[in-house]
C-alpha positions as a Markdown table, in Angstrom:
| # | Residue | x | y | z |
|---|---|---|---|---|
| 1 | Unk | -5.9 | -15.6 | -2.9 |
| 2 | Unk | -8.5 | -14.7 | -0.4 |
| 3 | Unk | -9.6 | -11.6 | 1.5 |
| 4 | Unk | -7.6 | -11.8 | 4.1 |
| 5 | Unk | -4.6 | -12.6 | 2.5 |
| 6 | Unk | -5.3 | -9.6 | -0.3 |
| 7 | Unk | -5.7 | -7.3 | 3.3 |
| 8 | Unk | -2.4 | -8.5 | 4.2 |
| 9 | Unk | -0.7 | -7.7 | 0.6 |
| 10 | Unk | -2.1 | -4.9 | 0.5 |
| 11 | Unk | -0.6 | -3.8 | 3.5 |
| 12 | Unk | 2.9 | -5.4 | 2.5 |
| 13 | Unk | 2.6 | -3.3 | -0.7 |
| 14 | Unk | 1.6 | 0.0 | 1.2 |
| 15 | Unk | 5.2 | -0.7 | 3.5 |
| 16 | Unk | 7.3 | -1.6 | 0.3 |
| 17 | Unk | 6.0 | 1.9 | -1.3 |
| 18 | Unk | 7.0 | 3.9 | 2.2 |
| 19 | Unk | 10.3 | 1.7 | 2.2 |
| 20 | Unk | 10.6 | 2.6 | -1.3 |
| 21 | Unk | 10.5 | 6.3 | -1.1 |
| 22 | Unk | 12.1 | 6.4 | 2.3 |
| 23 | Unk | 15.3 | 5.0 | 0.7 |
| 24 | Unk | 14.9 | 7.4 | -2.7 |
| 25 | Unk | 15.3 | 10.3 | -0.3 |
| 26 | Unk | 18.3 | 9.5 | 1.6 |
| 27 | Unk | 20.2 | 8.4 | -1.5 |
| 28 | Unk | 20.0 | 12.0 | -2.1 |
| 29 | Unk | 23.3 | 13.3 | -1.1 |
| 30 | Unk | 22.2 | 16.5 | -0.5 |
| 31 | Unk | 19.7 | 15.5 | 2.6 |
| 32 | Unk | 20.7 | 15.3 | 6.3 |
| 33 | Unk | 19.8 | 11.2 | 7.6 |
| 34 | Unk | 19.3 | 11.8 | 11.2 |
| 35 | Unk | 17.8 | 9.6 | 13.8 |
| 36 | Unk | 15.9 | 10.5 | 16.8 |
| 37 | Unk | 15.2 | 9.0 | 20.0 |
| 38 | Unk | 12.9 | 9.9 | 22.9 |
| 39 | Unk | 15.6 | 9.5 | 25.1 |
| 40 | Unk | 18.9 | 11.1 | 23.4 |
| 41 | Unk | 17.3 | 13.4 | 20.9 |
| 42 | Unk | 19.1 | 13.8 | 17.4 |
| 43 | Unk | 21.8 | 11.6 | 15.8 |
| 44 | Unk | 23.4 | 12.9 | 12.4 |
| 45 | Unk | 24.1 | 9.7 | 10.4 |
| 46 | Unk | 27.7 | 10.6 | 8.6 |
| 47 | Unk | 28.5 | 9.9 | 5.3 |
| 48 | Unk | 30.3 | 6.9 | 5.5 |
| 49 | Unk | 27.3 | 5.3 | 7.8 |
| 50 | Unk | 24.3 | 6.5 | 4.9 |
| 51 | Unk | 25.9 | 3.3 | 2.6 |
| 52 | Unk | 25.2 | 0.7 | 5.7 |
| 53 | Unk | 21.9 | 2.1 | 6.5 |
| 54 | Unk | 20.6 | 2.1 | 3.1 |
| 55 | Unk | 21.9 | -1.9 | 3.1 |
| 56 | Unk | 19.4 | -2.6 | 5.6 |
| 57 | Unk | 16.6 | -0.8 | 4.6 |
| 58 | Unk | 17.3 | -2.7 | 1.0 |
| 59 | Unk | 17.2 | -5.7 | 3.6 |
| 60 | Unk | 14.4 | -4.7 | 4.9 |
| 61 | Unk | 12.6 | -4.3 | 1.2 |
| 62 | Unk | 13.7 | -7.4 | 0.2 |
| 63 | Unk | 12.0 | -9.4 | 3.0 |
| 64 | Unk | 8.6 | -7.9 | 2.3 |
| 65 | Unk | 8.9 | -8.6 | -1.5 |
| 66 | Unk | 9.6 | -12.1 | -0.2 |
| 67 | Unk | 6.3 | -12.3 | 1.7 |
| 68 | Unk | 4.3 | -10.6 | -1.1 |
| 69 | Unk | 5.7 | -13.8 | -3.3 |
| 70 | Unk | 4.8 | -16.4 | -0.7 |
| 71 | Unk | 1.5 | -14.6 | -1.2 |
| 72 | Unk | 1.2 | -14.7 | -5.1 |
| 73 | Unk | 2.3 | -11.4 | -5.5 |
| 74 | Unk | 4.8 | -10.2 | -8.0 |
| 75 | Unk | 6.8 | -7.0 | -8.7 |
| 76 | Unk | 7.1 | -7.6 | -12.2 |
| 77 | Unk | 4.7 | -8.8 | -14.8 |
| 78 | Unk | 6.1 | -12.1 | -16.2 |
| 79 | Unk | 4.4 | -11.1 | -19.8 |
């Protein structure tokens, strides 16, 4: 691997890790997921709705784990 492709795992692995606590907090039942706009202001995401959002975000975690393996990088040590 070199530097420029450690620079661009490193900033995978920095978005995984916000992904990664982003979707830790709205699995809490006890939180408010709301989405905001510049142009309509606040959207309260209902309960059914928090299961299809957290889908994508997994999605969304999965295709930069993806990229960090085309790059050499592993979650997991393969001891």
């Amino acid at each position: 691997m070199n530097f420029r492709e450690i620079r661009v795992a490193d900033k995978l692995i920095d978005e995984l890790e916000n992904l990664d606590s982003f979707i830790t907090d709205i699995q809490n039942p006890a939180r408010t997921l709301t989405v905001s706009t510049n142009f309509n202001g606040v959207t309260i995401i209902k309960k059914e709705h928090r299961i299809k959002v957290i889908q994508v975000l997994l999605g969304m975690r999965g295709e930069l784990a993806k990229k960090l393996e085309e790059l050499g990088v592993t979650e997991y040590n393969n001891d």
